[in-house]
N, C-alpha and C positions, 0 to 999 in steps of 0.2 A: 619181415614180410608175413602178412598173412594173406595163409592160401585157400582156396574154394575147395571142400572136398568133392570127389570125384564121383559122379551117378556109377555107382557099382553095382551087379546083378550077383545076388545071392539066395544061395537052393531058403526056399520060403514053406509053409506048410501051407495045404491047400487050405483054409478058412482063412479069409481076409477078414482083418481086425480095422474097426472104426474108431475108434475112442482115441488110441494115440497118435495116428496119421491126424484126425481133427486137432485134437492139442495142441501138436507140435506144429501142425498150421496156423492155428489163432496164436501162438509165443511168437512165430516167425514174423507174423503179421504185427505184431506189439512191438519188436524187434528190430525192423528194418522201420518201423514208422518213429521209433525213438533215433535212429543212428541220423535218419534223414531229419527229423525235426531240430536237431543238434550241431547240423552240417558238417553230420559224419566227426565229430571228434566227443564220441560219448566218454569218455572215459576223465577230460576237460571238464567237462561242461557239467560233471557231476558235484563236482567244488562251487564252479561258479554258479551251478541253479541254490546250492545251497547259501551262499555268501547273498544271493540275490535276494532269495527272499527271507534275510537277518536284513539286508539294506533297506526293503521295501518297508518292513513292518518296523525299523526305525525311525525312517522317514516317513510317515504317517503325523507325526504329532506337529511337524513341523512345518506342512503343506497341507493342499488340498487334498484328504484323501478319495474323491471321485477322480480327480486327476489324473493321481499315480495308478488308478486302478485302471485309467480307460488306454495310460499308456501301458502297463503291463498288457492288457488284454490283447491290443492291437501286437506287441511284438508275440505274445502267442497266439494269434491269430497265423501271422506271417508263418512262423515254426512249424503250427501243425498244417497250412498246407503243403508247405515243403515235406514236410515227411510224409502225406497222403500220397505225394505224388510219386517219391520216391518208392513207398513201398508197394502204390500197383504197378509200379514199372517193372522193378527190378521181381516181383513174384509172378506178375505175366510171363516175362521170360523164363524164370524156374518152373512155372507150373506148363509153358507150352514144350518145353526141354522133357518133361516126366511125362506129357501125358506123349508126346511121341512114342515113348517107347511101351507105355501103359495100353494105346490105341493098338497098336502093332501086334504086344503080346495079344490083347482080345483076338486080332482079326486071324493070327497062326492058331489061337486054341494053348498059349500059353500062361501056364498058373502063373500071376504077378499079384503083388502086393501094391497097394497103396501108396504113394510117394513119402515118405519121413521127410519133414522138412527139419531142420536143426538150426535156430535160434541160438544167436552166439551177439548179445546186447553189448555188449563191452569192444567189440571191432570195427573198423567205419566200414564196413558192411551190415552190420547185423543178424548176418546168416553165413552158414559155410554149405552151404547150397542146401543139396536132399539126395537121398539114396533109394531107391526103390527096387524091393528084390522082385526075382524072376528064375522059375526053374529052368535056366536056360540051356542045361542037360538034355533035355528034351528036343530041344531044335535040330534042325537039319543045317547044314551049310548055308542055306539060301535065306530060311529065316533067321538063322543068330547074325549074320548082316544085316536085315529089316532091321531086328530088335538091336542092332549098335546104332544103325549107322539114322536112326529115323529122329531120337534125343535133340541130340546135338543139332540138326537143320532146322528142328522145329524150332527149339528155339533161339540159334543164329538168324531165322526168318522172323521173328518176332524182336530179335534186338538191334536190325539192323535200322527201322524208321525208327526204333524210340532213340537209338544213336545221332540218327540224322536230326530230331526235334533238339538235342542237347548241345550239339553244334551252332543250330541256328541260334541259340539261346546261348552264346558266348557273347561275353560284353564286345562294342565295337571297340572298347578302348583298355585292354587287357590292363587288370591292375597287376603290382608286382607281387610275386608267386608269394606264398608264405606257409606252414605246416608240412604236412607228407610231403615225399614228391610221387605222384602217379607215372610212372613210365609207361608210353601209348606203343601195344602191339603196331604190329605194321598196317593193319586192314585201319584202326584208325587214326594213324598218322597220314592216310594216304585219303582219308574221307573228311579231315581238317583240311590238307590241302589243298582241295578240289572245293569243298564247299565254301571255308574262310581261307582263303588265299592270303588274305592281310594278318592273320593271327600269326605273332610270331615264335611260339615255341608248339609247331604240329607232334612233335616227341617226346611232350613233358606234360603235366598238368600238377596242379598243388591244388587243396585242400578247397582254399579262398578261392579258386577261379572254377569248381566244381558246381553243376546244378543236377537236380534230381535226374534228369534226363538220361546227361550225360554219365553222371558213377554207375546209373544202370546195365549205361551201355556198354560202359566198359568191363562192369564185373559180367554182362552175359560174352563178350567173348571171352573174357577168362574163363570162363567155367566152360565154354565149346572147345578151346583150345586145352585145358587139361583133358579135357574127358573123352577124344580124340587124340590123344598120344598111343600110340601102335603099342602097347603095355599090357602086360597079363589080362584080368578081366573088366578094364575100363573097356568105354564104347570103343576108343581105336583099335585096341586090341581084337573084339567083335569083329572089328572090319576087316584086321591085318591077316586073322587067323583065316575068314572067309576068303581074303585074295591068294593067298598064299601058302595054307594049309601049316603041314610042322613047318614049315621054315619060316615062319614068321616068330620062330623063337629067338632065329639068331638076330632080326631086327631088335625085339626087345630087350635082348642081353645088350647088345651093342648100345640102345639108345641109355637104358639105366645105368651104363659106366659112361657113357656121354652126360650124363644126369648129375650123376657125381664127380665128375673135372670138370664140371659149369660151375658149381656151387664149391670148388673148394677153389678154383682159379678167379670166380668173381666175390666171391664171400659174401654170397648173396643166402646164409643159411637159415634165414627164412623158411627156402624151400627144404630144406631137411625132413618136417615132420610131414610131408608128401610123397616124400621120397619111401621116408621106413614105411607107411602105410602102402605102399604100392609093393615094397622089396616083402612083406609079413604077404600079401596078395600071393605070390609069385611074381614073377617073369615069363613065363612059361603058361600058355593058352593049352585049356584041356580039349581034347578032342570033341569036334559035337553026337547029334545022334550018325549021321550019316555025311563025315566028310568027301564022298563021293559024288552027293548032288552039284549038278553045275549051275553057275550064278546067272549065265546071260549077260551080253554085251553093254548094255546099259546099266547094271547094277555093277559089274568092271567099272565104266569110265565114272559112274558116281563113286567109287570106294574110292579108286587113286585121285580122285579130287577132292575127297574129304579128307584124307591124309596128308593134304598139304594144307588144310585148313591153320594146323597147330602152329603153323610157321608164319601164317598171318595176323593168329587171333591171339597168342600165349606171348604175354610181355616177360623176356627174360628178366628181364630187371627189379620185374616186381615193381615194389614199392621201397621209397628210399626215405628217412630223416632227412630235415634241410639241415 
């Protein structure tokens, strides 16, 4: 399995740099437009683009060559809008998740950096999300809640219609599964059922029955669902530490050995290199500037309802071989 890295805040030096926050956005964007133009099995299709065109330049002598050119052309025609569409989807959602918490730092007056995006061409994602630091030392109670808890809805608000377009765009007539197998959180096993009633596997998806829409939509609630785990300095964490002050240490002790008898009882160790990156983090939320400021009854009933997001949005399962 691979996993989304997690929107992390990290002490940043007050001059924000432009050169490789742009770069690593233009790679991402080359990136997630290869994985989708490939239908998510780059690492495939790197054999076969080569085998293809030894065939085509073979076959030239033997046929019409405007033929074979107008049919090359048209199948990548088809590819690259598939990966167009996939990569403003799925960077929609990454980029409304960063500027959440980028918008936020502006409006408290906190130093933040530029969003890193990280281009990873070789996974049927093409990205392991983005990280964007933030002196969030600085904050008070009330704003390192803003600054967690504002990411993650922004862009769960943004992945939830391009979900809904990915749905509608399920064939009527489900062909049979074949490649990965995508295991659907519960928010959309419960958004298949309600919308295709007739689709018969709402808890499964593979490879061949995936369209741009939908992989989007699924890797944006995976990445709101990691990044909302009550954990050191991911957003939950922001949040768990804001409702809860120190004792939201013993949530995240308890949930990282919950972490570890998931992954050694399902042998899903995939998740492992997510794990050591959160346990190198800590467990343990550092205090902020003034954990004595009080949050208000509405930013209460948001925190504990975005902590139950991870239970809706994070597929245990991951991803499986067929």
């Amino acid at each position: 399995m691979s996993s989304v890295a997690p929107v992390a805040e990290t002490s940043v030096p007050p001059q924000r740099h432009l050169v490789l926050p742009l770069l690593l956005f233009l790679l991402t964007c080359l990136s997630t437009f290869w994985v989708g133009s490939v239908a998510w099995r780059p690492i495939g299709h790197l054999g076969l683009l080569y085998h293809g065109v030894l065939s085509f330049v073979a076959n030239l002598p033997q046929g019409s060559p405007w033929t074979a050119m107008q049919e090359a052309l048209a199948v990548a025609d088809m590819a690259c809008r598939q990966g167009l569409l996939y990569m403003a989807a799925v960077l929609g959602i990454l980029l409304s998740h960063e500027m959440g918490h980028f918008v936020m730092a502006s409006r408290h007056r906190i130093p933040a950096s530029l969003p890193y995006f990280i281009p990873v061409p070789i996974l049927p994602f093409g990205t392991l999300g983005a990280v964007i630091g933030m002196e969030g030392f600085r904050a008070n109670r009330r704003e390192l809640f803003d600054l967690g808890v504002a990411g993650p809805l922004a862009g769960l608000i943004v992945a939830l219609p391009i979900t809904w377009f990915g749905i509608r765009m399920l064939p009527t007539t489900p062909m049979a599964g074949s490649g990965l197998c995508f295991h659907n959180p519960l928010l959309l096993q419960s958004m298949i059922a309600w919308l295709r009633p007739d689709y018969p596997t709402p808890n499964v998806m593979y490879l061949n029955q995936l369209n741009p829409f939908l992989m989007a939509g699924w890797m944006g609630m995976l990445v709101t669902g990691l990044n909302l785990l009550p954990i050191s300095q991911l957003d939950g964490g922001h949040v768990a530490h804001a409702l809860l002050g120190d004792h939201a240490k013993f949530l995240a002790r308890g949930l990282l050995l919950a972490g570890i008898a998931m992954i050694l009882v399902t042998e899903q160790y995939g998740w492992t290199v997510m794990l050591i990156l959160v346990t190198l983090l800590g467990a343990d939320h550092p205090p902020t500037a003034d954990d004595r400021c009080r949050l208000g009854l509405w930013r209460q009933v948001i925190g504990w309802a975005s902590l139950l997001l991870p239970i809706l949005c994070f597929p245990s399962m991951g991803i499986t071989p067929t």
